[in-house]
N, C-alpha and C positions, 0 to 999 in steps of 0.2 A: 943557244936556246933551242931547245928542242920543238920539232911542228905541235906537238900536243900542248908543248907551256904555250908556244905563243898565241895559239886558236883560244886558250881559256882567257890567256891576257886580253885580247879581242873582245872577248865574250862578258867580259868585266865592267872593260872601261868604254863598251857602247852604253845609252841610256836607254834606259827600260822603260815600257811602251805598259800603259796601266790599263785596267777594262774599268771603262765611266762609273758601273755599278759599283764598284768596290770603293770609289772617292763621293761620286755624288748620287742622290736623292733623284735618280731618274725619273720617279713617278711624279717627283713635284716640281713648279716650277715658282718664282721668284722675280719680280722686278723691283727696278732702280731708275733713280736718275740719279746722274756722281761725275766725276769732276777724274779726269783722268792725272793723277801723279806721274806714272810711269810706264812707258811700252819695251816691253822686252820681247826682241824678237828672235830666239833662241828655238834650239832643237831640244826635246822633240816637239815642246807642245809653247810657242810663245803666246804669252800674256800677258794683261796691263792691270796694274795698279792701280784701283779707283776707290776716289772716298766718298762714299754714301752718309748720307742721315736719314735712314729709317725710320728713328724716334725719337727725333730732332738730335740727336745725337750723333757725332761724326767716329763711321767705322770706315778702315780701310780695309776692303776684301781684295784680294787676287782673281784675277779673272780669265778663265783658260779656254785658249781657240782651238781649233783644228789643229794637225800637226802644218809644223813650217813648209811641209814641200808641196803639201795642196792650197796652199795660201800663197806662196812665191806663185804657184802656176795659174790663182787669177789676178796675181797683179799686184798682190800686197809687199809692200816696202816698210823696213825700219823705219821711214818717215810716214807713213800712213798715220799713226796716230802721234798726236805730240801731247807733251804736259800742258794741263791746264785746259786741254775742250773736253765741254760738258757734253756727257753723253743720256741717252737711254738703252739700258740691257735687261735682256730675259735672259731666267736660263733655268740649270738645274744644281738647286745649292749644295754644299757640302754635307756628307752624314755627320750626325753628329753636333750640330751648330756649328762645323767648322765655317769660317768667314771666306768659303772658297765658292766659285759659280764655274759653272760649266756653259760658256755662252753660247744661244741661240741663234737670240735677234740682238741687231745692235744699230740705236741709229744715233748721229751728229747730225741737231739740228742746224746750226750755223751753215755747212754746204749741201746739207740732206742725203750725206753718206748713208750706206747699210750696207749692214752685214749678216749674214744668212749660216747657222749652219744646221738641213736639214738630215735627216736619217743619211744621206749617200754622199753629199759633199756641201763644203762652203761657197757660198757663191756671193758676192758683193757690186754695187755700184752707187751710182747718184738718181734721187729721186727726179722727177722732174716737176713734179705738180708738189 
């Protein structure tokens, strides 16, 4: 295989890296409180499955963090979120009515976790009050 196939192969089967505006509604933002199904802690951008009822009605949206290497460097772990803690999230929803959120703020009330992710990076810990 030649260096030119195999840099396009490379170039393929990396995952591609999205600009927020292009998925979500950056001007607007959106809260919940929801029931976490699933944490996927995956590259580039891991996210948890959570089900809302907005209008009494139960939606399941996708909910996307930071990318995984600035989340691993403050700490966060595949087991940081499990199925079934209820949480509260802001963020910025999908265009389009997609059932996607680009998350902000995120807290568990049960240990008074939070999660931060402002303009420069995500940052997380436990409340104390």
């Amino acid at each position: 295989m030649s260096k030119v196939a195999l840099a396009a192969l490379i170039l393929l089967a990396a995952p591609a890296h999205h600009s927020l505006s292009g998925m979500y509604d950056t001007g607007a933002s959106v809260s919940f409180e929801g029931v976490i199904r699933e944490f996927h802690f995956v590259n580039p951008h891991p996210y948890l499955t959570v089900e809302v009822k907005p209008n009494s009605r139960a939606q399941v949206w996708k909910m996307e963090l930071d990318n995984r290497g600035e989340l691993v460097a403050i700490g966060m772990t595949i087991t940081t979120f499990r199925s079934g803690d209820r949480i509260t999230v802001s963020g910025n929803p999908g265009l389009a009515g997609a059932k996607i959120l680009y998350v902000r703020k995120l807290e568990r009330p049960k240990d008074r976790f939070w999660y931060e992710q402002d303009e420069t990076a995500p940052s997380m810990g436990f409340s104390k009050s």
